[in-house]
C-alpha positions as CSV (number, residue, x, y, z in Angstrom):
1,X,20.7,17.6,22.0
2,X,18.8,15.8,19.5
3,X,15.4,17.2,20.8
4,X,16.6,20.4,20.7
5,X,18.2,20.0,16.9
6,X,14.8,18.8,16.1
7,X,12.6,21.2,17.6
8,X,15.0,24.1,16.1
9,X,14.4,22.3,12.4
10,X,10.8,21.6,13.1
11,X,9.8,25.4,13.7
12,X,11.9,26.2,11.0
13,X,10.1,24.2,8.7
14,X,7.0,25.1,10.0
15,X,7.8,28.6,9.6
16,X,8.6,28.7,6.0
17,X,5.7,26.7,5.9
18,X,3.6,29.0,6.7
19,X,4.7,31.9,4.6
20,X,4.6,29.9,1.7
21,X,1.0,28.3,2.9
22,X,-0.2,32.0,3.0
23,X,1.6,33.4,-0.1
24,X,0.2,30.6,-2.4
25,X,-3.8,30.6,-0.5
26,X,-4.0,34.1,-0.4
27,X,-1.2,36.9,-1.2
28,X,-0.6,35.9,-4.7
29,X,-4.0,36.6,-5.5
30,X,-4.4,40.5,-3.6
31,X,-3.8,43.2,-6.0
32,X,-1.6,45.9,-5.3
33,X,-3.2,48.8,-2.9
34,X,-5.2,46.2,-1.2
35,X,-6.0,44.7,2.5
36,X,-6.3,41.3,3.7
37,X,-8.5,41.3,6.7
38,X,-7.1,39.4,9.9
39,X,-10.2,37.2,10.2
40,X,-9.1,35.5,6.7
41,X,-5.5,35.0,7.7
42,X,-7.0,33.4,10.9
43,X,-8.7,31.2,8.7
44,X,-5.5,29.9,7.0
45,X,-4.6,29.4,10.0
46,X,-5.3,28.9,13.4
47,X,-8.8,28.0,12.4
48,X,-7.4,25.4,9.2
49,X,-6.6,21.9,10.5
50,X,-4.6,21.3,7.4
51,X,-2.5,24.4,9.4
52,X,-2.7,22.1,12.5
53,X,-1.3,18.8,10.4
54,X,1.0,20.6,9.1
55,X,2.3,21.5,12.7
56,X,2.6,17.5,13.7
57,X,4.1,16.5,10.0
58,X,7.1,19.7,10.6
59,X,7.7,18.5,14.2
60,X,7.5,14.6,13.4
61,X,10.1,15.1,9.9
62,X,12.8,17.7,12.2
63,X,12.5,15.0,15.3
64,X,13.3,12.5,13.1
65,X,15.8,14.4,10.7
66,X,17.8,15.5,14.1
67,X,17.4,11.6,15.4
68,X,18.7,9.8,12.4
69,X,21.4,12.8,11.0
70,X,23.5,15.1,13.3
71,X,24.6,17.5,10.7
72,X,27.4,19.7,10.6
73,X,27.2,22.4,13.0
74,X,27.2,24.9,10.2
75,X,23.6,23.7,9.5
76,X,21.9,24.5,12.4
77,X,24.0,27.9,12.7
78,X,22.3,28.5,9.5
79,X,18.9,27.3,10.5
80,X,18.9,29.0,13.8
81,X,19.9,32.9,11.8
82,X,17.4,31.9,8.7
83,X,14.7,31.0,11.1
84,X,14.7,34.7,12.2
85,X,12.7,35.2,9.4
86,X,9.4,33.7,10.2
87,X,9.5,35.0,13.6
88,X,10.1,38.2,12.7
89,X,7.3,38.1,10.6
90,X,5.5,36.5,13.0
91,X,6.2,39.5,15.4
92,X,5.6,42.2,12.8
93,X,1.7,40.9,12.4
94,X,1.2,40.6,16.6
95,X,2.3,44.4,16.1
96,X,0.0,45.0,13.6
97,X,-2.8,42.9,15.0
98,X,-1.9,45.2,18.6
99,X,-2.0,48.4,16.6
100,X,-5.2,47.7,14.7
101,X,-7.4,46.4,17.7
102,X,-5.7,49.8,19.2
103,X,-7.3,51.9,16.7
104,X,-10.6,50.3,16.9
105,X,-11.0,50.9,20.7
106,X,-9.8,54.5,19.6
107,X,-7.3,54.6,21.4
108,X,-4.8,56.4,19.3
């Protein structure tokens, strides 16, 4: 159960992670009526190994968080609805990233 308390605060970390990651490195710097191209957000991420670090240090802190501390149950009940966040964030740019290659194959 621990494993599975762990992995649950690990992503959650790792997802608030990232929007913060991306917010301070690159959104609070766009003006308004701007674009952010995907190749830069790729960059922050996928291609950073900071990114990658970041990753091992989120699932290394919730394993050993969820080892060491159970935690009410309240907590994770709270982690697990909060951490619908990131992935719907997550989802919402694989949409995007869909629609956009999409429209540049013209297929619209």
């Amino acid at each position: 159960m621990w494993m599975a308390k762990g992995t649950l605060l690990a992503l959650w970390l790792f997802g608030f992670g990232n929007i913060a990651w991306l917010y301070f490195a690159l959104y609070r710097h766009v003006s308004s009526n701007s674009a952010v191209d995907i190749r830069l957000i790729i960059a922050l991420t996928t291609q950073n190994p900071l990114w990658w670090i970041g990753l091992v240090v989120s699932f290394v802190l919730g394993y050993g968080i969820a080892r060491s501390w159970s935690g009410p149950l309240g907590l994770w009940i709270a982690l697990l609805v909060t951490g619908l966040i990131p992935a719907g964030c997550l989802a919402l740019f694989l949409v995007l990233a869909y629609e956009l290659k999409r429209a540049t194959q013209g297929h619209l």
